[in-house]
N, C-alpha and C positions, 0 to 999 in steps of 0.2 A: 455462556451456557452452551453446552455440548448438543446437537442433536445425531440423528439418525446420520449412518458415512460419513463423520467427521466433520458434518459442517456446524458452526459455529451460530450462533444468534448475539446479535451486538446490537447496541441502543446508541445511535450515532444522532445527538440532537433530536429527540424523543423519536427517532423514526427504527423498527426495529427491521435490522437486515441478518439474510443468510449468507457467510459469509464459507469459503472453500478454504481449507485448513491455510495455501499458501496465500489466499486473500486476507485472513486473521491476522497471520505472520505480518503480512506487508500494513496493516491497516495496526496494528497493537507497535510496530516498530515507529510507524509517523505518528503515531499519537504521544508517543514516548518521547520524540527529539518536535514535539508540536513547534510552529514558527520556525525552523532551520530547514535552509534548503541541504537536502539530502543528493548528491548524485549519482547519478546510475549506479557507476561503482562503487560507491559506500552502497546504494543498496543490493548490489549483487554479492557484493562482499558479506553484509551483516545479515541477510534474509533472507537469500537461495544458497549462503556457504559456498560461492564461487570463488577461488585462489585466482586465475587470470579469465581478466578481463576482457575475450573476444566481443568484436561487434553481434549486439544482439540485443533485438528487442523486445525482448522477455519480459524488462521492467514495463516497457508501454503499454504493453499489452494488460498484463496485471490492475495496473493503475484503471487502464479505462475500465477493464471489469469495473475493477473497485469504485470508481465515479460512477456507472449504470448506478449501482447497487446503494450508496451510499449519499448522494447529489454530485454531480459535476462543480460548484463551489466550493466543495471541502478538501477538494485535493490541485494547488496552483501549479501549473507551469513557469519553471523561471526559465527562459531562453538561453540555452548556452551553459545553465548550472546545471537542471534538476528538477527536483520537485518538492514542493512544500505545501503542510498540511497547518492554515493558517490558526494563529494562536485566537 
């Protein structure tokens, strides 16, 4: 559901969050490849539309938003892969 400036309202495990157009993006794409560890560049590539891949951390910053907002459980750390949003 759309609200007010773009931001989004999402029912994440009955809990309802506001979510920033590129926090939607980033939360509707792991929910979509749910249990696959996703990495950085797969997700700079498929959900900021980045072509190369400079150091940055864009994706972490995102993510933790998105853990404030969502639970810190719902989005794992794989060490050395990526990030995964458990099935």
């Amino acid at each position: 559901m759309r609200t007010k400036k773009g931001l989004r309202l999402v029912y994440d495990q009955n809990t309802a969050c506001l979510l920033s157009p590129l926090e939607y993006s980033l939360y509707k794409w792991m929910k979509l490849h749910e249990g696959d560890v996703l990495s950085r560049e797969v997700l700079l590539r498929d959900v900021w539309g980045y072509r190369e891949m400079g150091d940055t951390r864009t994706v972490d910053m995102c993510v933790k938003r998105l853990r404030n907002k969502i639970g810190a459980n719902r989005i794992e750390s794989v060490y050395g892969k990526g990030y995964r949003m458990p099935a």
